[in-house]
N, C-alpha and C positions, 0 to 999 in steps of 0.2 A: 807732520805726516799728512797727504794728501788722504780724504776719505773717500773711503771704497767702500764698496755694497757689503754693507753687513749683513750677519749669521741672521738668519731669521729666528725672533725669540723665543725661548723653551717656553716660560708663560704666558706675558701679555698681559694684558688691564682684565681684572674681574671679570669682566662682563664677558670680552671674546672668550675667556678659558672657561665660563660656564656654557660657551655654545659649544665650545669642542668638548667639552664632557658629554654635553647632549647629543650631537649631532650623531646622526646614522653612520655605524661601524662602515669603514671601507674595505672594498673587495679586491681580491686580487685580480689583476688588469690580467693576466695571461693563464690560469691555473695549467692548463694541458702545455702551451710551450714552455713555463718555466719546468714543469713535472717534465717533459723532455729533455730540458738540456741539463736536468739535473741529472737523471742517470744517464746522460752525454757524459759526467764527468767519470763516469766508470769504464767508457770504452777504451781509453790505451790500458785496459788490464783486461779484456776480452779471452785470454788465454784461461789465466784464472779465475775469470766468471764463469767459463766451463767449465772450469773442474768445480765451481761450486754446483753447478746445474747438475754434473755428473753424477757430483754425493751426494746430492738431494734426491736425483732419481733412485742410485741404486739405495739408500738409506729407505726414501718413501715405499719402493716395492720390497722390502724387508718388512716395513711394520705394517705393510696393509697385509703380506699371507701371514702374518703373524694369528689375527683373531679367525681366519677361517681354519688353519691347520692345529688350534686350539679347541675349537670346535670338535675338532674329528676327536681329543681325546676327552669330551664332555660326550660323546655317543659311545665312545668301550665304555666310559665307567657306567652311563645307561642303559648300555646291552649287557653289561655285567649285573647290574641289579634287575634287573627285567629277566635275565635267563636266570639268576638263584630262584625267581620266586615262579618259576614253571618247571615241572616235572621234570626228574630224567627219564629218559626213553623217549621222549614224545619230541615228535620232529615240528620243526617251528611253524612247518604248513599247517602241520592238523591242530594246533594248537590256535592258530584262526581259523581255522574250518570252527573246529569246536567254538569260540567265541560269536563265529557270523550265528551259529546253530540255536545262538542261546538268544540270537536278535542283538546282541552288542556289539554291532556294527564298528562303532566309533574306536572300543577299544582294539578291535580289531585290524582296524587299519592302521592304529596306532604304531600295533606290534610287527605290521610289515615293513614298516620304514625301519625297524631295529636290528640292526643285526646282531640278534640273542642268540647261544644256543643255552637250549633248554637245558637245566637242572648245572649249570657252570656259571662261575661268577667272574670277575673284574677281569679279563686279559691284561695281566700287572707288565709282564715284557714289552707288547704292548703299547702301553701307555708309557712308560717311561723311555721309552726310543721317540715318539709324538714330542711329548714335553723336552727331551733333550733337542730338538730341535727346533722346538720353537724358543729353549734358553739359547740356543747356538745363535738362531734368528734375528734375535731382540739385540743380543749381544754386536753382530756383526752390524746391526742399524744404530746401534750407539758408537761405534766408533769411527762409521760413514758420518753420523752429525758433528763427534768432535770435529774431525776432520774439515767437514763443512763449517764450520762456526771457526777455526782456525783461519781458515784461506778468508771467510768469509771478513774479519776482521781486519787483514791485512790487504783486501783493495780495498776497503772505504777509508782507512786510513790513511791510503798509500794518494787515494781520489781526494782526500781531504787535504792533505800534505802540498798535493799540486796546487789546489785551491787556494789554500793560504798565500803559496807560494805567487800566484797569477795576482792575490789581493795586494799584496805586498808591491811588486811589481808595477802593478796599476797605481798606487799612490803615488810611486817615485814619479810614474808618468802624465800626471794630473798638474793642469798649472794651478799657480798659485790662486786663481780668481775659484774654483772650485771650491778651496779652504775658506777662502773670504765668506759664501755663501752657504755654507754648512758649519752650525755645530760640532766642537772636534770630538765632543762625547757621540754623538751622534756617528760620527763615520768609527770612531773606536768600537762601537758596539756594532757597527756592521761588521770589523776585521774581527771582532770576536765574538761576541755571542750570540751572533746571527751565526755565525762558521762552526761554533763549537755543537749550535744545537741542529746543525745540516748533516756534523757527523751522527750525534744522537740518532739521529731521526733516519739515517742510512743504514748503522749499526743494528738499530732494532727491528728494520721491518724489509731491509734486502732480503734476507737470508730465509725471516720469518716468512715474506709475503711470499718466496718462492718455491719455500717448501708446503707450504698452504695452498698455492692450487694444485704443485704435484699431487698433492696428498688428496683435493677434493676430485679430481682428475679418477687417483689410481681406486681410493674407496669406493667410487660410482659405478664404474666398471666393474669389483666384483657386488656390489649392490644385485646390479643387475643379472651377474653369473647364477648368484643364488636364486634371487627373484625377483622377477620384470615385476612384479603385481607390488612386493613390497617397496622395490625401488621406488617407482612412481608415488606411494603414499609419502612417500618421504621425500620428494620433489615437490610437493605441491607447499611445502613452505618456503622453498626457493626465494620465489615470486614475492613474498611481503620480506622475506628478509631483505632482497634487497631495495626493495620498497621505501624501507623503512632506514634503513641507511642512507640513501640518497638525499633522504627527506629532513635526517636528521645532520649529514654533514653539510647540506644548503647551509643552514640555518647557522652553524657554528664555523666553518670558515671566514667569513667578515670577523668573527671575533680572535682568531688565530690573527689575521692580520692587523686589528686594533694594539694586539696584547704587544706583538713584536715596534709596531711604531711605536707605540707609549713607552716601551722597554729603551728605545734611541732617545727617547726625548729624557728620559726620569736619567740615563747616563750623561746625556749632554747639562742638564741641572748639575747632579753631584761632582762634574769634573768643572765646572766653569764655579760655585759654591767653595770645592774643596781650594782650587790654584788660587782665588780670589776672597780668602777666607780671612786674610788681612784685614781687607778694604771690606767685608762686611760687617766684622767688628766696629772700624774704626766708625763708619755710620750708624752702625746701630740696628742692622736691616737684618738681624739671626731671626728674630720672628718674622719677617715678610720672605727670607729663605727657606725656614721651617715650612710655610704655610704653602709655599710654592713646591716644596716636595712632597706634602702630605697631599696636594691637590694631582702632582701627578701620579705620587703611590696611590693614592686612592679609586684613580682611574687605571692605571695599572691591575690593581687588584679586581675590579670591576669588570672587566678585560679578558681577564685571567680566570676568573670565577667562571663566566657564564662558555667561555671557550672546554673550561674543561670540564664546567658539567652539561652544557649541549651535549661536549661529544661523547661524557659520560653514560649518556644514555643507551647509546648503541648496545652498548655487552649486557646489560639484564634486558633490554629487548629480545635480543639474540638467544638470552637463555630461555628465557618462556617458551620461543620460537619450538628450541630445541626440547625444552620439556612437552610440549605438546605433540612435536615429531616423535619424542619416545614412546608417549602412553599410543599413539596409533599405530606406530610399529608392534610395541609387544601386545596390545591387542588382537591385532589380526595377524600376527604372526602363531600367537598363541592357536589360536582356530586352525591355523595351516600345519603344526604340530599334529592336534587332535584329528586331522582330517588327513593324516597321513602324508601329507604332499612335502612338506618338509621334516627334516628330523628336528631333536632339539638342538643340536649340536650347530645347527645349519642358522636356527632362528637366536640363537647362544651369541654367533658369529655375525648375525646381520644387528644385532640390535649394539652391538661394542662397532660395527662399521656407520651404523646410524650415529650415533656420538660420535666417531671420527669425521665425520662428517661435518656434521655439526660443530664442532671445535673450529675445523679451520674457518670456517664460515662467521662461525665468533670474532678470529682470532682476525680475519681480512677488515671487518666491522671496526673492531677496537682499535687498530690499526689507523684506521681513519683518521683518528686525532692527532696523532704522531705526524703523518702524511702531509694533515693540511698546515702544520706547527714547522715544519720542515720546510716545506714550498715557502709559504710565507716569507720566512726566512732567507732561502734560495731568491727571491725575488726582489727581498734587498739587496743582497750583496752581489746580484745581475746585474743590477743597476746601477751598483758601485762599478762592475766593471764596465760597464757600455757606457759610461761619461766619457765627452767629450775630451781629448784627451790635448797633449799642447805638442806643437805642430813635430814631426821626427825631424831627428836632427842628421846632417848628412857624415859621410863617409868622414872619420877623422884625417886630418891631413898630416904633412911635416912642416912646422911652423918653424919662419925662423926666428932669433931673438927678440921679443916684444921690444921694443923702443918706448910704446905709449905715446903714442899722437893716439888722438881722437878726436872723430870729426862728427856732430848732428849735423844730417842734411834735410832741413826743411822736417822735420819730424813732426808727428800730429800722433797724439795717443788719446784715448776716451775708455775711461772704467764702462759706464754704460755706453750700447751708440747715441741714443738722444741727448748724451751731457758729456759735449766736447771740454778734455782739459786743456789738452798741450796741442797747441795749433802753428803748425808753421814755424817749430823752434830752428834755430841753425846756431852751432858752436864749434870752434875749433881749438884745442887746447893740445899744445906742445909736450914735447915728451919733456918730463921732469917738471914741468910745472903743477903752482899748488893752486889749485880753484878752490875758494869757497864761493860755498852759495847760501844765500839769505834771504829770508822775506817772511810773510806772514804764516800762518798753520793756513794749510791749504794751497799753499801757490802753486805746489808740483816738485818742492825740492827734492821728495823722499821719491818720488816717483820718478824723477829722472833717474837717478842712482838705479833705479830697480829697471830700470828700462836697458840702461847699460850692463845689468847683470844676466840680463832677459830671463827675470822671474815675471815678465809682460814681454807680449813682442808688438812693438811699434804697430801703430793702423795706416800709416802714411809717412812716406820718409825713410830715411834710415841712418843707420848708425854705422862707424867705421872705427876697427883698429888695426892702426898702421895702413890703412887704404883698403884694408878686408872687412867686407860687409858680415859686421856679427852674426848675422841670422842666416850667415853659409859656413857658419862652424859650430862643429858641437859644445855643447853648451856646456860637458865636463872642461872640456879643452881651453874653453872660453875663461869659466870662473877658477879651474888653476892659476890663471895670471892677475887674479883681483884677492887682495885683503879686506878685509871689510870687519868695520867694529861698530857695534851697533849701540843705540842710547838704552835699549832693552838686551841685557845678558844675559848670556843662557850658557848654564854649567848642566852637567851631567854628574850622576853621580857615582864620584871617584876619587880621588885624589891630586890635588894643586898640580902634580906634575905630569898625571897624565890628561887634566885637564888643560895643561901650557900646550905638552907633546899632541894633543889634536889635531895642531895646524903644523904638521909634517907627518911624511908618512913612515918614516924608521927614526922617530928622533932620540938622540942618547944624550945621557944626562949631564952634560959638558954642557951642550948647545940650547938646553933648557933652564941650564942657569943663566947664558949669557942673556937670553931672552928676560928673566925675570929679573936680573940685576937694571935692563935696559926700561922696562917697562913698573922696577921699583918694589914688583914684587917680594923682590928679597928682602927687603926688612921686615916685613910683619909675616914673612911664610917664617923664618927663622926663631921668630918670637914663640910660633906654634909649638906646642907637645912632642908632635911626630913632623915638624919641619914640615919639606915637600911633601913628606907619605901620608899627611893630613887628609885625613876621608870628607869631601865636602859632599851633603844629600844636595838630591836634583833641583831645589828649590836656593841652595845656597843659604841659607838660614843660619850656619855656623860661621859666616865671616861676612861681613860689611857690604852696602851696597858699592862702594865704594873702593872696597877690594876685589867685589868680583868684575869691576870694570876692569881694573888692572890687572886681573887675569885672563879676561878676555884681550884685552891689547897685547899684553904677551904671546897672548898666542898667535896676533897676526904679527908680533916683530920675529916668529920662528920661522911663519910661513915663508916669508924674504920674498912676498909678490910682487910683480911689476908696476902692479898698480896699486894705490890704497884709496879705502871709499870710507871716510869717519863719517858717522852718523851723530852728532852730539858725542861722540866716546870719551866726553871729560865733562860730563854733566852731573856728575855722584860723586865726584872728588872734591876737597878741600883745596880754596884755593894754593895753600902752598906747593899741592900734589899737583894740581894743574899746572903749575910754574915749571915743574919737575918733569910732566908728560910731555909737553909742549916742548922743550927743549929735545927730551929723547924723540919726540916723533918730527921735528928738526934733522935729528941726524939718521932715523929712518925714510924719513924724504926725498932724501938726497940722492936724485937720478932716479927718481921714481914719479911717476902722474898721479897726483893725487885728488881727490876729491872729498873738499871739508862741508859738511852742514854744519851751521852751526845758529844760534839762538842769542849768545853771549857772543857780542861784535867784537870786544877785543880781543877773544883768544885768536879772530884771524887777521888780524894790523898788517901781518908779513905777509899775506898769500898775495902770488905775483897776478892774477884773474881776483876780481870780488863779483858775481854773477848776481842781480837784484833781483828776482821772481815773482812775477804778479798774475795769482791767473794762468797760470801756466805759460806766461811768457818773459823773456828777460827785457826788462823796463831798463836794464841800465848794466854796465859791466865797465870798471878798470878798477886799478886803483884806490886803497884806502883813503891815503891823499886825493888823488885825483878825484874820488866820488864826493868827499865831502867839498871839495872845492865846488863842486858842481851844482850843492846846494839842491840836491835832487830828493828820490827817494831812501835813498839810503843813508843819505845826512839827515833826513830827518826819523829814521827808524834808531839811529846812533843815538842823536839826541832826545829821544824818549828815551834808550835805556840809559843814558846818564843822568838823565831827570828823573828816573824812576831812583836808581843809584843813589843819589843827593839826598832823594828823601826817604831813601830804608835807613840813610846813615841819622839823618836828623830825627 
């Protein structure tokens, strides 16, 4: 396999990964345009964000005349106790006449803001017509909030759904060099727990943050109905609330976005650990694994700690804020009672709208954390989407039957630009012929293969089937006509025969045996418990490496493609089974262009092309005969493996 730009490492030596523990949290490169085109993603539900605005308003102006018209019945039940304890007969003027008379001013004004009559108590009708309305009130605002928290649920799900959807999408459209150069825990914790906590963080603070400035909006307004003079006292903590939040979400954002890359990296460890968990045994490295994820949980946690207790802070800021906005309200509210200018009913209602206030003012603060925990987030998985993506592919066309000529014309490919591989190749191969190609690790043999798949697309040059330049066809349409078995198999997990039935798209169980008879499967699926309906897990762990090669070959003897591309695909087999392959894939050959890699020189004695690769270029091509006649490079790559051969037997 030619080497390509590797995943950059989850840990690294000691020493770099205690500078990345240390090094200063990073910040988010965009906060205001990613917080933009995050609720971007809620515009195609624009319909139903107004009806969520709708139930919020009319909900918020339900619970704000909620505490004034509560009021009015805290002033009968105080004009009811104020009129039992003054005289009957006496009318409620001379009753402060009388009180100014006595020099008791204070009580006096007191009793004019009341509307008592003297020597009568509680007006009970009254009050319970007050109170049924404000249960009528409270009622109709609680089922304006269901309402609101229903809809509201179903666009961020509906905006999330898309999301995922666009994530998903984006991958399929990403080339392969993208994967080469990321960690796949890393992009997996972008399509999910970066996604799952964008819904979080939309779910709790859309609906929240929208009914929270209705509500700071509709409270201030009657704030002010009642009174300008208490209103303003209770403004004047505005100003350090949000002071004091600004100051505090500075400080704790870098840490939301530490928490989320650490959270990519600690998944990119435990999925490269868990698939490779083999080979950590087999060396012995579970403690230098251990130590490696203790060092990114650790930072994780670290991360994670100081992110949410920064932004902890905000809500018992928020409440002192708000306990000091109380004791000045009911202070000098108290005085505006006793000086007659307000009733109590009035100051009853401003100090329950002073808290209201105050809440949502908390509630925008607390919030905060959520917000920048969400962005952060939002701003990975932007990112996932705005990668470079691999080139569109044009209109599909109507193709007629592949024959399988293909032509390199002068082709030139480079993994990086500064490190040319494949400079100036040129090949032509006939339809039904068999190329193998040989040479050392590194020459470009896997790369050509991938070149003609275009999981790469040429940097010079081009590639032709049947005289059609691949890179003017779409690339489904393209790899319909190619099989391809690779030295690395990959099962899914399911069952032997819907793992054969992969490689066709309605295959029935006739044509799945003829495949596994072909490719030898059938003997040892037969041997199994449950036969073909054998549940094999994703890892393949319940049958042989050597039998999930021959289940992967099955499944390209199902597909019946024009072309076939072995990668090593008889590299895990014994050789009596290779004896076995090698004849069946003889008589899958046959009128088909193939393309054999291969490592072990005899298995390709027959192929009518031997292609020698150096460097990315071919040093030599005919004949098995003819090459070793020539006494060149590949007679002597032969004669190492026979020399090597000679002396595994002695």
């Amino acid at each position: 396999m030619t080497e390509r730009p590797q995943p950059r490492p989850v840990g690294g030596p000691p020493a770099a990964r205690m500078m990345m523990a240390g090094g200063p949290p990073e910040k988010l490169e965009d906060f205001k345009g990613s917080t933009k085109r995050l609720l971007g993603l809620l515009r195609p539900q624009r319909a139903l964000v107004g009806l969520v605005l709708l139930f919020g308003v009319a909900g918020v102006t339900l619970s704000v005349l909620g505490p004034y018209i509560l009021g009015k019945a805290t002033d009968v039940i105080f004009a009811g106790v104020v009129g039992r304890m003054l005289p009957a007969g006496v009318s409620k003027a001379d009753a402060v006449a009388g009180l100014r008379a006595e020099g008791n001013d204070t009580l006096a004004d007191l009793l004019s803001s009341v509307e008592a009559v003297p020597g009568q108590g509680i007006d009970f009708d009254r009050l319970m017509r007050i109170l049924a309305w404000v249960a009528l009130i409270y009622v109709f605002a609680w089922v304006f909030g269901v309402f609101q928290g229903r809809i509201t649920a179903r666009v961020v799900q509906t905006a999330v759904f898309d999301l995922r959807n666009q994530v998903e999408e984006k991958l399929a459209r990403l080339p392969l060099s993208y994967f080469d150069k990321q960690a796949r825990g890393e992009v997996l914790s972008r399509a999910t727990n970066d996604t799952d906590n964008i819904a979080q963080t939309l779910q709790q603070t859309f609906a929240q943050m929208v009914t929270a400035i209705l509500m700071i909006v509709g409270v201030l307004g009657m704030m002010f109905w009642i009174s300008p003079l208490l209103a303003l006292i209770a403004l004047i903590t505005v100003p350090l609330s949000i002071w004091l939040t600004t100051v505090i979400g500075k400080r704790s954002q870098p840490q939301f976005v530490a928490q989320w890359k650490t959270t990519g990296r600690l998944n990119g460890h435990i999925e490269e650990m868990f698939t490779g968990h083999s080979l950590v045994k087999v060396f012995g490295r579970q403690h230098e694994a251990a130590e490696t994820f203790r060092e990114h949980n650790d930072r994780l946690y670290a991360s994670s700690f100081r992110a949410q207790f920064i932004s902890g802070l905000i809500q018992p800021a928020m409440m002192f804020i708000s306990n000091v906005n109380y004791v000045l309200v009911a202070v000098v509210g108290g005085l505006r009672v006793a000086s007659g200018t307000l009733t109590l009913g009035e100051v009853q209602a401003f100090i329950q709208y002073s808290r209201q206030f105050s809440q949502p003012l908390t509630q925008v603060a607390s919030m905060a954390n959520l917000v920048q925990s969400g962005v952060a987030s939002a701003e990975r998985v932007f990112a996932l989407l705005d990668a470079e993506e691999q080139s569109p592919d044009p209109a599909p066309a109507d193709m007629p039957r592949v024959q399988g000529r293909i032509t390199f014309e002068n082709v030139s490919f480079r993994y990086l630009p500064d490190k040319p591989l494949i400079e100036d190749l040129s090949l032509t191969v006939e339809p039904g012929q068999t190329v193998a190609i040989v040479g050392p690790t590194g020459a470009g043999k896997t790369t050509l293969v991938n070149l003609l798949m275009r999981f790469y697309d040429v940097t010079g040059g081009r590639i032709t089937l049947d005289g059609v330049d691949i890179a003017t066809m779409p690339r489904a349409q393209l790899r319909e006509q190619i099989g391809m078995v690779l030295q690395d198999t990959w099962l899914f997990g399911g069952s032997i025969e819907d793992n054969i039935g992969y490689g066709a798209d309605e295959p029935d169980p006739a044509s799945v045996r003829v495949a596994a008879e072909a490719a030898h499967v059938d003997g040892f699926a037969r041997t199994l418990p449950d036969g073909y309906a054998t549940v094999i897990d994703e890892e393949g762990s319940n049958v042989s490496a050597g039998q999930k090669q021959l289940i992967t070959i099955a499944r390209a003897f199902l597909a019946e493609p024009s072309i076939l591309i072995l990668d090593e695909a008889t590299s895990s087999v014994d050789t009596r089974t290779e004896v076995l392959i090698q004849r069946a894939m003889a008589t899958l050959r046959t009128g088909r262009t193939s393309f054999v890699i291969a490592h072990r020189l005899s298995t390709i004695r027959d192929a009518d092309v031997i292609l020698v690769m150096e460097n990315g270029t071919i040093v030599e091509q005919g004949t098995h005969d003819a090459l070793i006649a020539a006494d060149g490079a590949y007679a002597r790559l032969y004669s190492a493996q026979f020399a090597q051969a000679v002396t595994e037997v002695d």
